[in-house]
PQR file of N, CA, C, O and H, with PARSE charges and radii, in Angstrom:
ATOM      1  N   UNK A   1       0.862  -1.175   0.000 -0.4000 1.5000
ATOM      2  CA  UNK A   1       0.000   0.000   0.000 -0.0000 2.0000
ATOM      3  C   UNK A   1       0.897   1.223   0.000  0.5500 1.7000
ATOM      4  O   UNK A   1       1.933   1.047   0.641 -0.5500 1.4000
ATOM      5  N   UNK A   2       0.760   2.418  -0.557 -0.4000 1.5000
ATOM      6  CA  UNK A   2       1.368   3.108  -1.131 -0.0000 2.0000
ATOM      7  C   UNK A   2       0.834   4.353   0.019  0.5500 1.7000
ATOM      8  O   UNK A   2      -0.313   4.791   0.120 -0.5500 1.4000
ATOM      9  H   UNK A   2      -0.082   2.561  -1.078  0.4000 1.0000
ATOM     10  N   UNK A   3       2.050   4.755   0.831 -0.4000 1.5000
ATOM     11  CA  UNK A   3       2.597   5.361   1.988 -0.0000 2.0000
ATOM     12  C   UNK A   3       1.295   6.652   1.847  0.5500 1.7000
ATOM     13  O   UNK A   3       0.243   6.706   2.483 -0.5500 1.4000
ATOM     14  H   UNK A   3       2.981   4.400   0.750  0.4000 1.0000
ATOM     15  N   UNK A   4       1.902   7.784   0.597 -0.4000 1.5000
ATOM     16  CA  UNK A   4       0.951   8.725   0.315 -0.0000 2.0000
ATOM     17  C   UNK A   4      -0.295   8.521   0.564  0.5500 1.7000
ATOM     18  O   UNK A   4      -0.865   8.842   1.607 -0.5500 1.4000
ATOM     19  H   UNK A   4       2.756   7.740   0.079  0.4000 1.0000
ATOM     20  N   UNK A   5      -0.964   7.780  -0.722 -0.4000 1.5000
ATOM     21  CA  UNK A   5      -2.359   7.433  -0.679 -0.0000 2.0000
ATOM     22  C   UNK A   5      -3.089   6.860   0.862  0.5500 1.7000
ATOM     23  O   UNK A   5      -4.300   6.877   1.085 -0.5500 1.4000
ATOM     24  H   UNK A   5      -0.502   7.519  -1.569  0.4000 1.0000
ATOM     25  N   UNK A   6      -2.432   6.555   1.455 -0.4000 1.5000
ATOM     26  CA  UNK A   6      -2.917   5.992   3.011 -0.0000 2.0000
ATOM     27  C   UNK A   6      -3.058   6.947   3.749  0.5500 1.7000
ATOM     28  O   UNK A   6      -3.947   6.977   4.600 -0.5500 1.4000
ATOM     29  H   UNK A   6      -1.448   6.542   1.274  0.4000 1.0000
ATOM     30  N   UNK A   7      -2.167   7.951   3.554 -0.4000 1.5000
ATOM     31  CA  UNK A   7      -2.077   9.316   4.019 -0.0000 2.0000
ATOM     32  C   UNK A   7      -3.086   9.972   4.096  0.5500 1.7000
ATOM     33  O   UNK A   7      -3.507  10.384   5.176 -0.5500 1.4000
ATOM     34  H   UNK A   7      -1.445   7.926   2.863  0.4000 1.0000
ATOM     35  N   UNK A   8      -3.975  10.312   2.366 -0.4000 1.5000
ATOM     36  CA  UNK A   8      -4.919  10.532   2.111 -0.0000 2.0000
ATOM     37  C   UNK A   8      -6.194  10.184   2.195  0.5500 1.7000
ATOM     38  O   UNK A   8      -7.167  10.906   1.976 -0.5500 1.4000
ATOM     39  H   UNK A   8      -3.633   9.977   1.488  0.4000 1.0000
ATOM     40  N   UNK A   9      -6.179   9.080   2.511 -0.4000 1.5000
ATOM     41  CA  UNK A   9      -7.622   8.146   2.789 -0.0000 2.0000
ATOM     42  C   UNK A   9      -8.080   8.089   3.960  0.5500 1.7000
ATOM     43  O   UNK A   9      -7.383   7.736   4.913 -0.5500 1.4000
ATOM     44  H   UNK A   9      -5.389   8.494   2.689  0.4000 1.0000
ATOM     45  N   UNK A  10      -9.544   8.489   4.077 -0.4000 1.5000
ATOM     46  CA  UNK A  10     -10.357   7.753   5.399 -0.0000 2.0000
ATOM     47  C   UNK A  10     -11.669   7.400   5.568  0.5500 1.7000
ATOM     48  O   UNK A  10     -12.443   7.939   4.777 -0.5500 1.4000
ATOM     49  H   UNK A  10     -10.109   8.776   3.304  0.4000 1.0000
ATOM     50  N   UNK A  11     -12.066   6.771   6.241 -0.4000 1.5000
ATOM     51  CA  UNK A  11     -12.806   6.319   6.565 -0.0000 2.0000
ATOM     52  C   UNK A  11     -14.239   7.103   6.109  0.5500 1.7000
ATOM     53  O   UNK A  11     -14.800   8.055   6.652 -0.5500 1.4000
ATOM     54  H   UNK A  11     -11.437   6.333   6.884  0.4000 1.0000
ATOM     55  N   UNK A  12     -14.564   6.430   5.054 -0.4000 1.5000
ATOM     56  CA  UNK A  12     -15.990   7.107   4.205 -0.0000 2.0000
ATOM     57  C   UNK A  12     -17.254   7.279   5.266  0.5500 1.7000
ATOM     58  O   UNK A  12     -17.943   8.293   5.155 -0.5500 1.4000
ATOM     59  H   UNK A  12     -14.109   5.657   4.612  0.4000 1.0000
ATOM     60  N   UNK A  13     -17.540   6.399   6.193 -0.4000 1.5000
ATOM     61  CA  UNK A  13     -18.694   6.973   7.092 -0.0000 2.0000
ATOM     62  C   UNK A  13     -18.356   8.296   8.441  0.5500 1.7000
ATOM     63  O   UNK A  13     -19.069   9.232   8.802 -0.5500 1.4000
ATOM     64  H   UNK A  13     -16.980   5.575   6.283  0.4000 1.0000
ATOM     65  N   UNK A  14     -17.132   7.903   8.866 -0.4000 1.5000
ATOM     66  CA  UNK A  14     -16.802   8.577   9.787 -0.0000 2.0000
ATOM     67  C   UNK A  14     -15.675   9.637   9.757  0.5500 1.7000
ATOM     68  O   UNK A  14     -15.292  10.225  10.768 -0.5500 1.4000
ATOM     69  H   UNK A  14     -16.553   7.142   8.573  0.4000 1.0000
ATOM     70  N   UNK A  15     -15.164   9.838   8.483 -0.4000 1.5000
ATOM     71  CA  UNK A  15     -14.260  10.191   7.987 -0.0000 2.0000
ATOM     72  C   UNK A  15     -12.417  10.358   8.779  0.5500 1.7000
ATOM     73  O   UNK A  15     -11.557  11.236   8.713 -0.5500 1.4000
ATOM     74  H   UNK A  15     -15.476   9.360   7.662  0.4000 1.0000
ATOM     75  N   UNK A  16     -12.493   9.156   9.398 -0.4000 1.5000
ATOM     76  CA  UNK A  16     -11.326   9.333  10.597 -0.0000 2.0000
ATOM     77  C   UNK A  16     -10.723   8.596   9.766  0.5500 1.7000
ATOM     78  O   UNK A  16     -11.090   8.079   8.710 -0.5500 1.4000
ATOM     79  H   UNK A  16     -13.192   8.442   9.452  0.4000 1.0000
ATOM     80  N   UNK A  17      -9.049   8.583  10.746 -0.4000 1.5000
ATOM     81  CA  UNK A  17      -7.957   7.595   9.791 -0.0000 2.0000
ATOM     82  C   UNK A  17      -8.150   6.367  10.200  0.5500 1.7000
ATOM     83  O   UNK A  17      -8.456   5.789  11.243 -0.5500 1.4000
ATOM     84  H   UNK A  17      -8.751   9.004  11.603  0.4000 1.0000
ATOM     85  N   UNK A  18      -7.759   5.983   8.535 -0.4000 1.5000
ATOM     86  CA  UNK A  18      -7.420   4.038   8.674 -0.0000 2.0000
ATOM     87  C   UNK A  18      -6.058   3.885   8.454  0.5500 1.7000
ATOM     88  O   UNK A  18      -5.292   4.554   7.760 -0.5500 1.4000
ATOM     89  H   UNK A  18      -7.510   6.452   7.687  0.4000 1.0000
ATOM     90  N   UNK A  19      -5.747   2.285   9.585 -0.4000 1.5000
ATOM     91  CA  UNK A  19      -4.384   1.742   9.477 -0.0000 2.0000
ATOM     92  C   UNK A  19      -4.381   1.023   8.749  0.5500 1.7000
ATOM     93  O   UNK A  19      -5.521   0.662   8.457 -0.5500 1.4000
ATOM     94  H   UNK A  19      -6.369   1.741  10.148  0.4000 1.0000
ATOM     95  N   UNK A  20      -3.568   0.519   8.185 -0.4000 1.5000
ATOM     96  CA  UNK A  20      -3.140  -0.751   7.040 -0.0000 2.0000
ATOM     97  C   UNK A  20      -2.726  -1.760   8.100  0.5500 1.7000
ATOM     98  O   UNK A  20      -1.985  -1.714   9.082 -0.5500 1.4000
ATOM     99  H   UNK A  20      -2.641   0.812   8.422  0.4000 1.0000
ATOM    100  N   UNK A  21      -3.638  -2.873   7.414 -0.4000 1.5000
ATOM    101  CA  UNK A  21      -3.182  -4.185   8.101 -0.0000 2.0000
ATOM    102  C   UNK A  21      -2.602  -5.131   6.952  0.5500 1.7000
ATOM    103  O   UNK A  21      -3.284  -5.878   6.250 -0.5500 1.4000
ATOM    104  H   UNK A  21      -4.239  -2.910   6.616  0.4000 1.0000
ATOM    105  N   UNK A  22      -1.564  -5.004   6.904 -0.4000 1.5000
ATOM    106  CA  UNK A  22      -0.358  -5.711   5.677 -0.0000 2.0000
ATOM    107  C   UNK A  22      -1.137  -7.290   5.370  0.5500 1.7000
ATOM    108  O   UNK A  22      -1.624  -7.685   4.311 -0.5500 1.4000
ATOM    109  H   UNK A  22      -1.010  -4.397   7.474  0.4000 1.0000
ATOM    110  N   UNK A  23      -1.069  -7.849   6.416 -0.4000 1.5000
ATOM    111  CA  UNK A  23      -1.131  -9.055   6.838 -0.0000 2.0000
ATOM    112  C   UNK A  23      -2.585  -9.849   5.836  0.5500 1.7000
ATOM    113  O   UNK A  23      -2.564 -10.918   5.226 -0.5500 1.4000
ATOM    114  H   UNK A  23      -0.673  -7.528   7.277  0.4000 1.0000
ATOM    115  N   UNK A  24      -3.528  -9.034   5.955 -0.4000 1.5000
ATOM    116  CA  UNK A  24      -4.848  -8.957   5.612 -0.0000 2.0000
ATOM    117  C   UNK A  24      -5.250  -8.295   4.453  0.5500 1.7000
ATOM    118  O   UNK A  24      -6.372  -8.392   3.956 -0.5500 1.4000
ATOM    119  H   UNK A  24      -3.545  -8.166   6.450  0.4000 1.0000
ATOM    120  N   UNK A  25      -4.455  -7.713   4.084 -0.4000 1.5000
ATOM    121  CA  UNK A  25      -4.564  -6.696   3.100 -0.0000 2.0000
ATOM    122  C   UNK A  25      -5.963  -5.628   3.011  0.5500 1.7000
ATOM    123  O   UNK A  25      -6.647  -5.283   2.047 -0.5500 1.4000
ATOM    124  H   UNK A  25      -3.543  -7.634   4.488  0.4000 1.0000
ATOM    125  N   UNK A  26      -6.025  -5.342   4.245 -0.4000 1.5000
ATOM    126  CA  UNK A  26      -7.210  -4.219   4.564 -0.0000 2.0000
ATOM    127  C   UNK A  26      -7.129  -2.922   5.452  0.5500 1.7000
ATOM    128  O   UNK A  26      -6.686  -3.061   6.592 -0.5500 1.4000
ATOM    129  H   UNK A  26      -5.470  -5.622   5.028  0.4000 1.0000
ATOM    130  N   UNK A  27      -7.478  -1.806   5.073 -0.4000 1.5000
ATOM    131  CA  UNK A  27      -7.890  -0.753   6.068 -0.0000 2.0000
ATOM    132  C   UNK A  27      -8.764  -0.784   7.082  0.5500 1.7000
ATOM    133  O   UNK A  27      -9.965  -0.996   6.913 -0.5500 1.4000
ATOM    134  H   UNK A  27      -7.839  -1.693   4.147  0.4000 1.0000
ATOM    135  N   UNK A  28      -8.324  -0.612   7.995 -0.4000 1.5000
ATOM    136  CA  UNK A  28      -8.882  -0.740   9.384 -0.0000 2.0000
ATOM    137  C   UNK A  28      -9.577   0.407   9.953  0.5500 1.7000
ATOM    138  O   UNK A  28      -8.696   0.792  10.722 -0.5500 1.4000
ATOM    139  H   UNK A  28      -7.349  -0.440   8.132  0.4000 1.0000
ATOM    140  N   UNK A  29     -10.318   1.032  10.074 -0.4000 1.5000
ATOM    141  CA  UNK A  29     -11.096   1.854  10.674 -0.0000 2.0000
ATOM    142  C   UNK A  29     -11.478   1.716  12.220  0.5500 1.7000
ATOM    143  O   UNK A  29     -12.643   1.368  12.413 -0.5500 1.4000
ATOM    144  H   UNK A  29     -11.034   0.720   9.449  0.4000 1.0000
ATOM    145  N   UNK A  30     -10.636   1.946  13.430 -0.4000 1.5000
ATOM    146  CA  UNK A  30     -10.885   1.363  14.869 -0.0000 2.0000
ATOM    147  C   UNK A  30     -12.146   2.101  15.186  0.5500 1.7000
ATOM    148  O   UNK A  30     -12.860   1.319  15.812 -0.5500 1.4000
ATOM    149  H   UNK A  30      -9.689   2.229  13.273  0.4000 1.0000
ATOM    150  N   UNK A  31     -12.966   3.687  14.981 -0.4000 1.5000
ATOM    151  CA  UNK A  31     -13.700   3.985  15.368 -0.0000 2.0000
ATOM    152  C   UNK A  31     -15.112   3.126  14.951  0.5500 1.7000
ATOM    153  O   UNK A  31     -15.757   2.788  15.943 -0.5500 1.4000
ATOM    154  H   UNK A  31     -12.385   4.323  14.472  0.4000 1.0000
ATOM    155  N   UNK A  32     -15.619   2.770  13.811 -0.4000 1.5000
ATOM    156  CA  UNK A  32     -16.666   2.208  13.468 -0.0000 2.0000
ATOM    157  C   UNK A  32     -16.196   0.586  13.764  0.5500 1.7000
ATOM    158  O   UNK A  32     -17.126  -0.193  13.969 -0.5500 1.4000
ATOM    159  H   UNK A  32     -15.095   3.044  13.005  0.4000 1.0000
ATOM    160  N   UNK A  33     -14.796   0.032  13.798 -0.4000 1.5000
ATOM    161  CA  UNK A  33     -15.080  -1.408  13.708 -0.0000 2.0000
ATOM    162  C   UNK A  33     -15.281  -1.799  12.632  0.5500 1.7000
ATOM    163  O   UNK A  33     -16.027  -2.779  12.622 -0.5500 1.4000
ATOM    164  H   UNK A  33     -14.040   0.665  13.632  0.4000 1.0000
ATOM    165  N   UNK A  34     -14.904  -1.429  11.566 -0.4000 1.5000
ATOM    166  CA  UNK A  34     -14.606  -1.679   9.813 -0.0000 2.0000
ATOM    167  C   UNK A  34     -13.598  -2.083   9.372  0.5500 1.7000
ATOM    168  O   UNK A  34     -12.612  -1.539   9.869 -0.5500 1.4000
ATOM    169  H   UNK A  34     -14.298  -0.633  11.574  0.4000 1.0000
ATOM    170  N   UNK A  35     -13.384  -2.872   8.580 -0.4000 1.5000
ATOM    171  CA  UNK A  35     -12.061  -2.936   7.834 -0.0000 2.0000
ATOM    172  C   UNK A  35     -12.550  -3.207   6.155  0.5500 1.7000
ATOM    173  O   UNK A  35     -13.169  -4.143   5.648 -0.5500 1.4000
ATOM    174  H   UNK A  35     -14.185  -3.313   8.176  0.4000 1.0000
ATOM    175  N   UNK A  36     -12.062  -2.138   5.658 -0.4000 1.5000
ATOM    176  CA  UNK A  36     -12.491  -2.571   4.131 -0.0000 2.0000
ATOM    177  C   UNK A  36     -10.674  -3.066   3.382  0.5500 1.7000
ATOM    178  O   UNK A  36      -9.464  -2.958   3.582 -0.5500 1.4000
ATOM    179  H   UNK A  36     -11.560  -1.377   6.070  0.4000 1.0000
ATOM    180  N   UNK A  37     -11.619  -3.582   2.535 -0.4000 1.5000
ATOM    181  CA  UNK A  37     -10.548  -5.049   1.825 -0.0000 2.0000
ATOM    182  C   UNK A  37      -9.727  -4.366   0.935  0.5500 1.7000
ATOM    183  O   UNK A  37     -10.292  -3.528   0.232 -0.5500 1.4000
ATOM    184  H   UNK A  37     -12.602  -3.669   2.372  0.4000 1.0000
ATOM    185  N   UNK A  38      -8.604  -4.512   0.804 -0.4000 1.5000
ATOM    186  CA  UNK A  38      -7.957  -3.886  -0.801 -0.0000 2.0000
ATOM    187  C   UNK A  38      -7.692  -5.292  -1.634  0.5500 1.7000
ATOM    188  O   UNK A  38      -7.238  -6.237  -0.989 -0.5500 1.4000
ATOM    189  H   UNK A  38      -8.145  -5.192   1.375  0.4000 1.0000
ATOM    190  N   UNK A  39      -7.913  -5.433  -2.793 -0.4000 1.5000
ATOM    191  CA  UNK A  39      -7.905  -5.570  -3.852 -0.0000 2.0000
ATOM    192  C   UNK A  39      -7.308  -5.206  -4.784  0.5500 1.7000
ATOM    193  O   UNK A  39      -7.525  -4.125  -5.333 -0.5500 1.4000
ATOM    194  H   UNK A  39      -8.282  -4.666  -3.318  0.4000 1.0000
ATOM    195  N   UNK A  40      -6.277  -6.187  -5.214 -0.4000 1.5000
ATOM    196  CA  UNK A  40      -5.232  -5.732  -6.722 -0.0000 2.0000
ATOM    197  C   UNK A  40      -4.687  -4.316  -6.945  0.5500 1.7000
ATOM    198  O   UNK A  40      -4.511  -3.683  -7.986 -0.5500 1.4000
ATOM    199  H   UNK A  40      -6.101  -7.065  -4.768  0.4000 1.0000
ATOM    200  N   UNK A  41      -4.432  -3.952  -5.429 -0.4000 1.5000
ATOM    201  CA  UNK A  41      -3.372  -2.582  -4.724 -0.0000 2.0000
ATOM    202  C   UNK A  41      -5.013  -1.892  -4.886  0.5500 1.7000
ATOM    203  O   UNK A  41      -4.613  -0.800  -5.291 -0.5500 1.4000
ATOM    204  H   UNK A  41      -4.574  -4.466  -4.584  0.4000 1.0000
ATOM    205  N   UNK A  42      -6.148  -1.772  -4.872 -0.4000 1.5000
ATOM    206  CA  UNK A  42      -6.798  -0.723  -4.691 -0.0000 2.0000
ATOM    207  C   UNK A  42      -7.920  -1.313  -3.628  0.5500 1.7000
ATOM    208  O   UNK A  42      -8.415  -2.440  -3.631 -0.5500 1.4000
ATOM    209  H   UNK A  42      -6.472  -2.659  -4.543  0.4000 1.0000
ATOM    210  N   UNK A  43      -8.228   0.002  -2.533 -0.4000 1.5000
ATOM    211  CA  UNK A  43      -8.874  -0.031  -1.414 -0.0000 2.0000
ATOM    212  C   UNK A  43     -10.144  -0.328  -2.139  0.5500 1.7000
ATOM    213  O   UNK A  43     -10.163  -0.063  -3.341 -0.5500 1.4000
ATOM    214  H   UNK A  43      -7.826   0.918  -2.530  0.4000 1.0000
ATOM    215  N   UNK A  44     -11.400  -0.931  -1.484 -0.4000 1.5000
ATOM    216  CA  UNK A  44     -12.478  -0.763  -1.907 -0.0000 2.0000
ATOM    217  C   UNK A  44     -12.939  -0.417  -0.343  0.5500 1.7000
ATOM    218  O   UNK A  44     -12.956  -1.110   0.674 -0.5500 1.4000
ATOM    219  H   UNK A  44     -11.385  -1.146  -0.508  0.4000 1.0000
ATOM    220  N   UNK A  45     -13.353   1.150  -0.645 -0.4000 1.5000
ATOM    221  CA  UNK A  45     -14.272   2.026  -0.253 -0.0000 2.0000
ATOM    222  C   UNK A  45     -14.717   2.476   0.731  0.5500 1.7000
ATOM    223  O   UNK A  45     -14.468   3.320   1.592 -0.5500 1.4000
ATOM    224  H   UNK A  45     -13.338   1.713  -1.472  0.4000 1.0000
ATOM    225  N   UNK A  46     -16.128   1.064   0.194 -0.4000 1.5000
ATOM    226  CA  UNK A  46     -17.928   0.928   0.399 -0.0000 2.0000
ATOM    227  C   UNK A  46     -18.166   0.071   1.643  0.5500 1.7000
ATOM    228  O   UNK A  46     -17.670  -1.018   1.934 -0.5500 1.4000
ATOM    229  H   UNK A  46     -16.330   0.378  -0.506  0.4000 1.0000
ATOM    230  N   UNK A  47     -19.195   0.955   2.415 -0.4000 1.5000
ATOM    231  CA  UNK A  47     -19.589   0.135   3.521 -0.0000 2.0000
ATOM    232  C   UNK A  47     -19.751  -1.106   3.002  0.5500 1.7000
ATOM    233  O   UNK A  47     -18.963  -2.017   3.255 -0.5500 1.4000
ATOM    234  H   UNK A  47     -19.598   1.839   2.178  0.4000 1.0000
ATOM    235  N   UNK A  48     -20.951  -1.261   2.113 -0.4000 1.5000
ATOM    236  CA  UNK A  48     -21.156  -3.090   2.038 -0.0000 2.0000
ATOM    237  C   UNK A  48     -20.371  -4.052   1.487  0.5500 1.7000
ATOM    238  O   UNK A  48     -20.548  -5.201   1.083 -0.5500 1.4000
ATOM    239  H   UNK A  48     -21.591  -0.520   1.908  0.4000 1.0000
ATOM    240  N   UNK A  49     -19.327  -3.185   1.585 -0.4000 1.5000
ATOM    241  CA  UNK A  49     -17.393  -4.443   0.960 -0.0000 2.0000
ATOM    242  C   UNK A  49     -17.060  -4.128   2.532  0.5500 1.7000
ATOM    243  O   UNK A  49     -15.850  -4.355   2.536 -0.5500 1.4000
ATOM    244  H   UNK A  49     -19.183  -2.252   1.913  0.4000 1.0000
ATOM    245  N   UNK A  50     -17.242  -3.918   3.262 -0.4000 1.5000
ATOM    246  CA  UNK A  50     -16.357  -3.729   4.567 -0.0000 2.0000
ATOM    247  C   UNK A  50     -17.040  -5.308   5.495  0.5500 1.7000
ATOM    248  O   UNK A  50     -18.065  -5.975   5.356 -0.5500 1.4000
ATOM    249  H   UNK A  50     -18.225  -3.734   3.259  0.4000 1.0000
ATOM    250  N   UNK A  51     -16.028  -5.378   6.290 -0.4000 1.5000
ATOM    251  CA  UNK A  51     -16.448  -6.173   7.490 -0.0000 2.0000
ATOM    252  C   UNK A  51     -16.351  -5.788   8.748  0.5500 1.7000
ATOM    253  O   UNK A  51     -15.614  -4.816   8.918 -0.5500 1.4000
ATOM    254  H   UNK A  51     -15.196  -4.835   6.403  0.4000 1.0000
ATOM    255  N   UNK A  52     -17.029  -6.388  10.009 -0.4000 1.5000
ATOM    256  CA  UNK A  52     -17.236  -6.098  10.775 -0.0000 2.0000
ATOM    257  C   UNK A  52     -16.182  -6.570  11.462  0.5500 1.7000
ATOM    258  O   UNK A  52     -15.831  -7.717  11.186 -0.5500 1.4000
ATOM    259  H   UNK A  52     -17.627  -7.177   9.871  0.4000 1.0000
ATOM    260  N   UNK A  53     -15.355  -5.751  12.607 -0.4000 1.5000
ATOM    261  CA  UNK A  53     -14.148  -6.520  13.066 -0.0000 2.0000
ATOM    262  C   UNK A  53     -14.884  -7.079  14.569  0.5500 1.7000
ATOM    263  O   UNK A  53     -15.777  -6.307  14.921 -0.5500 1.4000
ATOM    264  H   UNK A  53     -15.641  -4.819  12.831  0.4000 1.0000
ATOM    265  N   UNK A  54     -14.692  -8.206  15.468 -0.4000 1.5000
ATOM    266  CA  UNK A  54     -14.406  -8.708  16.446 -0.0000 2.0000
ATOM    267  C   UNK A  54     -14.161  -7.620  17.585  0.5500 1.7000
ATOM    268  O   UNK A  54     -13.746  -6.678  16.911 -0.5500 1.4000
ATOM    269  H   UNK A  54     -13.968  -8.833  15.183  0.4000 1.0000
ATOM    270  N   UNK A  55     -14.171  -7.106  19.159 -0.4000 1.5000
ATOM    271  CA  UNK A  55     -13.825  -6.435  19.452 -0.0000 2.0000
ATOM    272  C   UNK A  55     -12.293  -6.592  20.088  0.5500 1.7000
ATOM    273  O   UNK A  55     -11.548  -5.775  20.629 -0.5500 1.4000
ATOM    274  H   UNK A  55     -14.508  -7.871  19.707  0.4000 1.0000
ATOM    275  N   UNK A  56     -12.177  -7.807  19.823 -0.4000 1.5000
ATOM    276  CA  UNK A  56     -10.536  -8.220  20.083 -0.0000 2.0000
ATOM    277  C   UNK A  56      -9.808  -7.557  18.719  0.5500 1.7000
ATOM    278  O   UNK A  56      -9.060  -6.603  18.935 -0.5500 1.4000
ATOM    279  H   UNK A  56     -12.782  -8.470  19.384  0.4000 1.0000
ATOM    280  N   UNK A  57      -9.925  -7.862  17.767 -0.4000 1.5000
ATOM    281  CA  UNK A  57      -9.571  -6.983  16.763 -0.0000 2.0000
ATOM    282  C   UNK A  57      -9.432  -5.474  16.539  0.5500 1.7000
ATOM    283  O   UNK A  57      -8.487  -4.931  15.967 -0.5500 1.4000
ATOM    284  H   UNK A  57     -10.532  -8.637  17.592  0.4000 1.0000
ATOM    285  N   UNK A  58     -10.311  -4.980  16.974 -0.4000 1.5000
ATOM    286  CA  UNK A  58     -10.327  -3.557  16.960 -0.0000 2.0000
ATOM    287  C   UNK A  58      -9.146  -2.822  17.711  0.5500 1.7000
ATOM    288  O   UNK A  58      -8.523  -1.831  17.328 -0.5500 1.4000
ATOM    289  H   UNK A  58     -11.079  -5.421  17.439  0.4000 1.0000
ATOM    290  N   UNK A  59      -9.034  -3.346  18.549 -0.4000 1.5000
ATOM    291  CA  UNK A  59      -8.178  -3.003  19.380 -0.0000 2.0000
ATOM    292  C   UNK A  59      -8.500  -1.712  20.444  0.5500 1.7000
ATOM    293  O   UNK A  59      -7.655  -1.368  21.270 -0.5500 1.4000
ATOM    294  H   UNK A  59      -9.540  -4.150  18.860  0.4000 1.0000
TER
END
C-alpha cells in the first residue's frame, strides 16, 4: 500500500484515519469497527465491501 495514498484516505462513514493491516490486506477503521478489503493494490471504499471486526480486533 502506497505510503501517500494511506495518508490521504479515510474512513468514508466517519471520515477518521485508517491503518493498514499488511497481513490482511485491509484498512482498518478502529472507530466504526470496519475494515475494508484492498484488492489488486486498490482499497475498496464501500460500507457493504467492509467487514465487521471482532472487538478483540479492533483493538
Amino acid at each position: 500500500m502506497d505510503g501517500k495514498l494511506l495518508s490521504i484516505l479515510v474512513c468514508p462513514i466517519c471520515k477518521g484515519p485508517l491503518a493498514y493491516d499488511k497481513a490482511n490486506q485491509e484498512l482498518i477503521c478502529k472507530a466504526d469497527r470496519l475494515a475494508y478489503p484492498i484488492r489488486d493494490d486498490i482499497p475498496v471504499m464501500l460500507e457493504e465491501e467492509a467487514r465487521a471486526l471482532r472487538l478483540e480486533e479492533a483493538g
